[in-house]
C-alpha positions as CSV (number, residue, x, y, z in Angstrom):
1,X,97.8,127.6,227.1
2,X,98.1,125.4,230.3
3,X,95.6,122.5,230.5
4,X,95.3,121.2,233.9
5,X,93.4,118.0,234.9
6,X,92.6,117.5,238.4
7,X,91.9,113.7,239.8
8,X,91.5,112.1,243.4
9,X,88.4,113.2,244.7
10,X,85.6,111.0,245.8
11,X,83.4,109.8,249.0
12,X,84.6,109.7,252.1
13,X,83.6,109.5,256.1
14,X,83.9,112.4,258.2
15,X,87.6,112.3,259.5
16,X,88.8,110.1,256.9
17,X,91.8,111.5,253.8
18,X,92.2,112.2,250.3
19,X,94.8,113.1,248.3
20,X,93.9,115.8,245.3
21,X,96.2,115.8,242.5
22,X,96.8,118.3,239.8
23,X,98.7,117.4,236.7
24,X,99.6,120.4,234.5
25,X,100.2,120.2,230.7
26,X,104.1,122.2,231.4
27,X,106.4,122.3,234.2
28,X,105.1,123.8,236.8
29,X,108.3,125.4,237.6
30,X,108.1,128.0,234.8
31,X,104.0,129.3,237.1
32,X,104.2,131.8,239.4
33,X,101.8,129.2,241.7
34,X,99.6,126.5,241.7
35,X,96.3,127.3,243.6
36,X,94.0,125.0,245.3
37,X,90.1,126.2,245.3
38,X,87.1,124.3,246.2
39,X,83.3,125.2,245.5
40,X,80.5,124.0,247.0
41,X,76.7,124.3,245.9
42,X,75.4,127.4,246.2
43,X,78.6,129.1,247.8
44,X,81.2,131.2,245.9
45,X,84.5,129.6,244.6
46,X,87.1,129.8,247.6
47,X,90.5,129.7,247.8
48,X,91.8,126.7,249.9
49,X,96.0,126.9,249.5
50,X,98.8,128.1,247.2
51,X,102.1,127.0,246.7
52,X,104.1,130.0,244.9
53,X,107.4,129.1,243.0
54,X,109.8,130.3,246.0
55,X,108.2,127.5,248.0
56,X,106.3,129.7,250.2
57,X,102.5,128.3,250.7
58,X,99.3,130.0,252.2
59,X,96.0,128.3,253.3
60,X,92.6,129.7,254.3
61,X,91.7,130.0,257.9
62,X,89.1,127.4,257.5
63,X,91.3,124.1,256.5
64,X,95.0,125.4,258.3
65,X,96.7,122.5,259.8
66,X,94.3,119.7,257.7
67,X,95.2,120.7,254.3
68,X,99.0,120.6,253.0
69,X,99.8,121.5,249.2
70,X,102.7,120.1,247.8
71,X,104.9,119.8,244.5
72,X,105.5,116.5,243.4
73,X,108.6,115.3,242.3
74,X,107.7,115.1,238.5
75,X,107.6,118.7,237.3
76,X,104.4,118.8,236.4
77,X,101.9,117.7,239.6
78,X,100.8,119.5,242.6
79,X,99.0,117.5,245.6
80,X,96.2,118.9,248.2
81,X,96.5,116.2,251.1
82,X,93.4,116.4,253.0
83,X,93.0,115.3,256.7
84,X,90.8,115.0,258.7
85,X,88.0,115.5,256.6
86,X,84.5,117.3,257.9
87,X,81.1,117.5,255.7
88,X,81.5,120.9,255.4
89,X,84.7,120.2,253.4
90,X,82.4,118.6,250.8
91,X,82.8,120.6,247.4
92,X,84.1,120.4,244.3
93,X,88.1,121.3,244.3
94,X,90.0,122.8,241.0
95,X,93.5,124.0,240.9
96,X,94.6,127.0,238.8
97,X,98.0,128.0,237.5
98,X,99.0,131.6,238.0
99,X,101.5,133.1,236.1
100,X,100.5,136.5,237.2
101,X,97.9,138.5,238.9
102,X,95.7,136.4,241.6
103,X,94.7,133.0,241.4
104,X,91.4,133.7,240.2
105,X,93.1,134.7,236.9
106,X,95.1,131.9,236.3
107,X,94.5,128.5,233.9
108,X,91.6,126.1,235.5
109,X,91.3,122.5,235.8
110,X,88.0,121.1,235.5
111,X,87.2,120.0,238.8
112,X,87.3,116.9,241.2
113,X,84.1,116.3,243.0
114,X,84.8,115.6,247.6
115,X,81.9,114.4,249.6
116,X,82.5,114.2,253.0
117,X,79.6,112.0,254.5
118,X,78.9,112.7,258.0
């Protein structure tokens, strides 16, 4: 069992930064990846960036070049650094833990609440 707990959300102007963090319960080291999502109301969950365990990363179309994921340098934490920030952007962002299959199928965090105010 991986428990996850994400933190660094919160209000924000359009344009501004934030800086999501994701601290796992192991060392992230032994997860295939760490996965970024984001859900906003009434939308299905979506998933934002991925950072597998050869160091390769991915990110969705629809944040590319504002959103970098990162491993920090305890063993255990994984960042979403968020520029550039547009309302639309304005969700709720979890992380997940895959250790095999998608990201959908790994462990979930509960969730950190981003408003981007226009």
């Amino acid at each position: 069992q991986v428990q996850l707990v994400e933190s660094g959300g919160g209000l924000v102007q359009a344009g501004g930064s934030l800086r999501l963090s994701c601290v796992a319960s192991v060392n992230t080291l032994s997860i295939n990846a760490m996965c970024w999502f984001r859900q906003a109301p009434g939308k299905q969950r979506e998933l934002v960036a991925t950072s597998a365990s050869g160091g390769s990363t991915n990110y969705a179309d629809s944040v590319k070049s504002r959103l970098n994921i990162s491993k920090g340098n305890a063993k255990n934490t994984v960042y979403l650094q968020m520029n550039s920030l547009k309302p639309e952007d304005t969700a709720v962002y979890y992380c997940s833990a895959r250790y095999s299959g998608t990201c959908y199928d790994g462990y979930w965090g509960q969730g950190t609440q981003v408003t981007v105010s226009s």
